[in-house]
N, C-alpha and C positions, 0 to 999 in steps of 0.2 A: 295206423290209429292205435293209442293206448287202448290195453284194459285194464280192468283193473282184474289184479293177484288174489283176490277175496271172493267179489261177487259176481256179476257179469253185466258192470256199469260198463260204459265205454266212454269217448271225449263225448260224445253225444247225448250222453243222457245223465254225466254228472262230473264235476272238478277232478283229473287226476292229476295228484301228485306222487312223483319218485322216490320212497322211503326204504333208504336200507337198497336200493339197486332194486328194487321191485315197486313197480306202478299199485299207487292203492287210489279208489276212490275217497271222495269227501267225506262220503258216509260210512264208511267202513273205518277210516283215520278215525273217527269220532265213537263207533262199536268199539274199536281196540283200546280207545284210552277210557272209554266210560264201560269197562263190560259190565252187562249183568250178572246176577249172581242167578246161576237160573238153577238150582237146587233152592234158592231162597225163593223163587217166584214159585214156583213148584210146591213150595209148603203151603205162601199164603194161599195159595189157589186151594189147598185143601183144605185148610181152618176156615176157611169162608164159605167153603160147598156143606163141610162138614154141621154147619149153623147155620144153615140154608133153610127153612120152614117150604118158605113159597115163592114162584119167582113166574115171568112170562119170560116164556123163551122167544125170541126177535126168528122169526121162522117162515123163510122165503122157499124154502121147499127143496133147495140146492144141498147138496152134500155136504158142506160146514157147519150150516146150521141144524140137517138133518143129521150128525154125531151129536152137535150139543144137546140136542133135544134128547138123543138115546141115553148120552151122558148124566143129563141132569135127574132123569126121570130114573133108569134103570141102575145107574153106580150109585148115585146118590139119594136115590129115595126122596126127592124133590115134588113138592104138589107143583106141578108146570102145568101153565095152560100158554097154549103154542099161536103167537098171534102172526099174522102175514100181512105184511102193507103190501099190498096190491096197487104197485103205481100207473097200471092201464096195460104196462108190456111185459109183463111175467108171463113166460113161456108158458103150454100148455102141461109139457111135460113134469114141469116146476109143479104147478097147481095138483098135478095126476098123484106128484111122489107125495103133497106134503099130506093132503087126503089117507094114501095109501100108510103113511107110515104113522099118522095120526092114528089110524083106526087098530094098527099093528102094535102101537104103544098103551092103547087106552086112554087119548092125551088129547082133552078138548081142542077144537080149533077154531078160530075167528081170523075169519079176515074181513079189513078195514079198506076199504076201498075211497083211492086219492088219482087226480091226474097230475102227474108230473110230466107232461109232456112241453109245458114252458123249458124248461130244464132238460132235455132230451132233445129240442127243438134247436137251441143255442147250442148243442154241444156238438151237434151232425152241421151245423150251415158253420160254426167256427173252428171247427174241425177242432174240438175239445172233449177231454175226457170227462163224462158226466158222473161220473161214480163220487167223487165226493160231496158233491151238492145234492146228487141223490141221498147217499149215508146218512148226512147231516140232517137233510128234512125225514128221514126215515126215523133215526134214532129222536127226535123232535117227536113226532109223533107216539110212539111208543111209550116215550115219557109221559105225556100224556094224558095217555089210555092209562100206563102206570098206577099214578095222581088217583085219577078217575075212580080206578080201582082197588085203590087203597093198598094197594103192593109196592113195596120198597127196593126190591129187585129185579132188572133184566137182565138175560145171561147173553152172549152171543156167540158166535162160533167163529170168532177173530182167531188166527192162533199167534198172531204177535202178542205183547202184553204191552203194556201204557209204559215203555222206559223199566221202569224195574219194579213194575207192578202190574198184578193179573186184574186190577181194576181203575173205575173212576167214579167219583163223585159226579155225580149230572145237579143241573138246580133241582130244586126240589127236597131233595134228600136222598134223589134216587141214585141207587149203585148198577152202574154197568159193568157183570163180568166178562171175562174175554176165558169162558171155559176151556176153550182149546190152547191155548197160551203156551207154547212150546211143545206143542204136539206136531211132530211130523209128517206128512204128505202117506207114507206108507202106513203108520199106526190109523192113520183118519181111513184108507182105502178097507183094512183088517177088519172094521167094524162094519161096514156099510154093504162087505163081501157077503154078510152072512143075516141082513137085512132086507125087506121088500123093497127098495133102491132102485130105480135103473137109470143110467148116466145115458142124459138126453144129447145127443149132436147136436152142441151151439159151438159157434167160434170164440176161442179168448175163453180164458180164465173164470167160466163162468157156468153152472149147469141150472139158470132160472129165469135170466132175462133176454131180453129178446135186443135188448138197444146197443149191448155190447160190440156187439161183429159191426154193423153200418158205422157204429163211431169208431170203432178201429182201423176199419177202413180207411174212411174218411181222416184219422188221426196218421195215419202211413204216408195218405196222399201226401198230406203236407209235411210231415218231419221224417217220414222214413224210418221208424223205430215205434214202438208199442208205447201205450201210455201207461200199460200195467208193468214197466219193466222194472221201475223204483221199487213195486210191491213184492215181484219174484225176485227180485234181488236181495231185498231184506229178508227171504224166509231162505235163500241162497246162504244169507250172513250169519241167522242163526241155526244154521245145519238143520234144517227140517226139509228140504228138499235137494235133490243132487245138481249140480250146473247144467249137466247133458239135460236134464226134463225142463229144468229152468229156462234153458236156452230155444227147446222145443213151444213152453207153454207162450214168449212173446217171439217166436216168431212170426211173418206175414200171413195172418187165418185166410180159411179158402169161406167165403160167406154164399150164404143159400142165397141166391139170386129172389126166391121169392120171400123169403122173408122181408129182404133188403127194403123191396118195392113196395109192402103191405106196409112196414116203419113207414117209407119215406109218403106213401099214399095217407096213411091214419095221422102224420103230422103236419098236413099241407105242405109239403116240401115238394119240388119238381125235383123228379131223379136227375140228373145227367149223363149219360154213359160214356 
């Protein structure tokens, strides 16, 4: 089986072609001929923080968003007030840290409570990844609240950037930043080392939700490979993560049995074993 020379796509989970005697993926051929300029993304991300008044930071309680939130408030001097959509399966740990780190920041918190279990329910019976149609109606709503609140900026704790910008225009007028926007795996752990933090036991790529391990599973059963592997692959491509941990974070997760069953019981699902 090809891999690819760059990231840790394989035939499986994306187009390789033979360039130069060495296998690249589809999306790595397209990283190499389009690079970014990531000292340019690097600035704007500071002229835009740096002019930053007030912003809600998009805050699930998980450790990306728990930097951005330290990031906006304590580098940048940012009025942030720290909003959490609470889609029904946010871990309890999630909820413990974002509390905890709220009150360690001085940094109001709201959460806004939604079931998203339409959308978590389609993604465990079709054995599909729910994270983007989660995001989508996440980032929806927050806009929002945004609007509502008459604030013009949310920040998030993405660390890709939008192509070769640390932001987006959303409707509205609203800007979503992606503060961590080529921030590496090790610089995010150095901040969070010395923080009231603690990194909860979930499966998968994930220290907040509860839906990620049963759809992983479930996403294994049937294709044999992770569905977050496009995403550790992309942070693979822009060197913010090493291959070895990359290759660890989509491997086969080991899932709490009782979690599993409490997902698949609170969404009328019959388990199967």
């Amino acid at each position: 089986m090809l891999k690819c020379s760059v990231c840790i796509h394989d035939e499986r989970t994306a187009k390789i072609k033979i360039v130069n005697g060495k296998p690249v993926c589809k999306e790595c051929l397209h990283y190499l001929a389009h690079k970014p300029d990531k000292e340019r993304v690097r600035a704007e991300l500071e002229e835009l923080m740096s002019k930053l008044n007030k912003a809600i930071v998009a805050f699930s309680g998980g450790k990306d968003s728990t930097v951005a939130l330290y990031l906006a408030k304590e580098k940048y001097g940012v009025d942030v007030e720290a909003v959490m959509i609470d889609h029904g399966f946010m871990a309890r740990e999630a909820i413990e840290n974002a509390k905890r780190m709220c009150d360690y920041l001085d940094v109001p918190l709201t959460v806004l409570r939604y079931d998203y279990s339409d959308i978590f329910r389609e993604a465990l019976l079709k054995a599909k990844s729910p994270c983007k149609k989660c995001s989508s109606r996440t980032m929806g709503e927050l806009r929002e609240y945004a609007l509502k609140k008459g604030v013009k900026s949310i920040v998030t704790g993405h660390e890709l950037p939008f192509g070769h910008h640390p932001y987006r225009i959303m409707r509205g007028g609203i800007i979503q930043i992606r503060l961590l926007s080529l921030m590496s795996e090790e610089e995010r752990f150095k901040i969070l080392e010395k923080r009231p933090f603690k990194f909860p036991e979930l499966p998968g790529y994930t220290t907040n939700c509860l839906i990620i391990g049963p759809a992983l599973r479930r996403y294994y059963e049937k294709h044999g490979y992770s569905f977050e592997t496009r995403r550790i692959a992309a942070l693979v491509r822009y060197g913010l993560i090493d291959t070895k941990k990359a290759i660890k974070k989509v491997s086969k997760p080991k899932i709490s049995e009782k979690i599993e069953r409490e997902v698949y019981k609170r969404l009328g699902i019959e388990k199967k074993d």
